[in-house]
C-alpha positions in Angstrom: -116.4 82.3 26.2 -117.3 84.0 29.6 -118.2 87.3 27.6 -120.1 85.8 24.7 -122.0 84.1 27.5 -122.8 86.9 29.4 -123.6 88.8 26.5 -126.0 86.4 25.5 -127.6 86.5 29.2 -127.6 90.5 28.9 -129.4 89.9 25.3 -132.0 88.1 26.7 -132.9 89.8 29.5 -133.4 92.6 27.5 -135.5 91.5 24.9 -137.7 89.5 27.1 -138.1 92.9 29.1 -139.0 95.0 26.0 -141.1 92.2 24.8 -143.5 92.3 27.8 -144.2 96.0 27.4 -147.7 96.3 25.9 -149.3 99.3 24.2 -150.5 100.9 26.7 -147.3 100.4 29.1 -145.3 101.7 26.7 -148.0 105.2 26.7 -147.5 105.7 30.3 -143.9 106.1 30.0 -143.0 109.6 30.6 -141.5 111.2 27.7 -138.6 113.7 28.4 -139.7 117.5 28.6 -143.5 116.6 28.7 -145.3 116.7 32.0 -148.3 115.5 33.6 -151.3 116.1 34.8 -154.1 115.5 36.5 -157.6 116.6 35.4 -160.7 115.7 38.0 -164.2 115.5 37.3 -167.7 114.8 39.5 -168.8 112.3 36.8 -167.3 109.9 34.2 -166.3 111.9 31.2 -167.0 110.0 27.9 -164.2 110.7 25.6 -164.3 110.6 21.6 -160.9 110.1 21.4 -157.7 110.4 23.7 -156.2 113.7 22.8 -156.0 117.3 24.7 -156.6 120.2 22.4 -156.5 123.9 22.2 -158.4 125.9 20.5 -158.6 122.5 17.9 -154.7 121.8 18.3 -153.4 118.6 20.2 -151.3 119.7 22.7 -151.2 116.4 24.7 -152.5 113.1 25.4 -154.9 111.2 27.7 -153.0 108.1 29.5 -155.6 106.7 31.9 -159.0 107.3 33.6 -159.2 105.9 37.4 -161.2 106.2 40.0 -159.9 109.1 42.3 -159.7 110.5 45.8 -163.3 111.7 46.8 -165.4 109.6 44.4 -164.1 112.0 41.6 -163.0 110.6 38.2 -158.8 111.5 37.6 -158.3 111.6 34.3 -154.2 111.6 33.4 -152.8 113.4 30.8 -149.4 114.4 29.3 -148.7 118.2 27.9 -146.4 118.0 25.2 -143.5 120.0 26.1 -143.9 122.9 23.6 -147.1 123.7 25.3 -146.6 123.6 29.0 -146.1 128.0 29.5 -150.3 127.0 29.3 -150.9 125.6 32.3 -151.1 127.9 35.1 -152.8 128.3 38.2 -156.6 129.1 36.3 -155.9 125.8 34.0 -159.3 124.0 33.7 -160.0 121.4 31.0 -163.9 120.9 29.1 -165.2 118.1 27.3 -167.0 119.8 23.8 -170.1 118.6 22.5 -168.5 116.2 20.8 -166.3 114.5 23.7 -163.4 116.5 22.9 -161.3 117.3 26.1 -160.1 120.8 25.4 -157.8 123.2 27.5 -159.6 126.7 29.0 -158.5 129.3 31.4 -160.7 131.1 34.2 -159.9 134.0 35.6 -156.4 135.8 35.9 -153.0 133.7 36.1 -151.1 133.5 39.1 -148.3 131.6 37.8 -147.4 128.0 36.0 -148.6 124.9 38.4 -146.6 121.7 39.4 -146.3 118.7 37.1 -148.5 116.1 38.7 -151.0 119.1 39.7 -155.0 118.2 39.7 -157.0 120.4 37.0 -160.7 121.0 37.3 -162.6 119.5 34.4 -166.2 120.1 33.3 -168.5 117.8 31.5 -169.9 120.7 28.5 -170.2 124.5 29.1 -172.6 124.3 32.3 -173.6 126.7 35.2 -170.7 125.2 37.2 -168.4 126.1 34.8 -169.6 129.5 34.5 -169.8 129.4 38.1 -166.1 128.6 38.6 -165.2 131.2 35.8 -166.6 133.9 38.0 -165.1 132.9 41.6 -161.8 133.1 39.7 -162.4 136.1 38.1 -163.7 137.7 41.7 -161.0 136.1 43.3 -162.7 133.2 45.6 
């Protein structure tokens, strides 16, 4: 009687803890082998939806926008783990013309970065990007 009691306790804890996870709880779990990141940007990006491309392939996920350190806007994503040999030390992230947040490169590689790294992002192809393109490539 003691087990089937306890069992029944066990049972119940667990659903009632699965139960309260909501949809977007459940998003911000990590799943194994991907890794997150961090992409920062001077303004509010407006997103059309709340994938990370490629060169028009998903390779991730956006999990959250919040209000970061130094008034700048961190958005959170997740790289799937078959496409994290991509993000390196001259990762930076765009927003397309059609709210799109795709990956880029500037300048040479220096090696992968650190899950939980901050990535510059830009809002469109402006002279800041361009700007930050050429630093890296001169190597400021």
């Amino acid at each position: 009687m003691k087990q089937f009691a306890l069992l029944l306790f066990a049972a119940t804890l667990l659903s009632g803890g699965c139960a309260s996870l909501q949809g977007r709880d459940i998003a911000d779990i990590p799943v194994f082998g991907d890794k997150v990141y961090y992409v920062l940007f001077e303004e509010k990006p407006h997103m059309s939806d709340e994938k990370v491309y490629s060169r028009g392939y998903q390779i991730g996920e956006v999990i959250n926008q919040s209000l970061g350190g130094g008034n700048m806007i961190a958005v959170k994503i997740r790289i799937y783990e078959k496409y994290i040999n991509l993000m390196r030390q001259n990762t930076i992230f765009v927003i397309d013309d059609v709210g799109r947040l795709n990956y880029d490169k500037a300048g040479r590689s220096d090696g992968p970065i650190r899950e939980g790294a901050n990535v510059p992002g830009f809002i469109g192809k402006t002279g800041d990007l361009y700007w930050h393109k050429t630093k890296k490539k001169i190597g400021g």
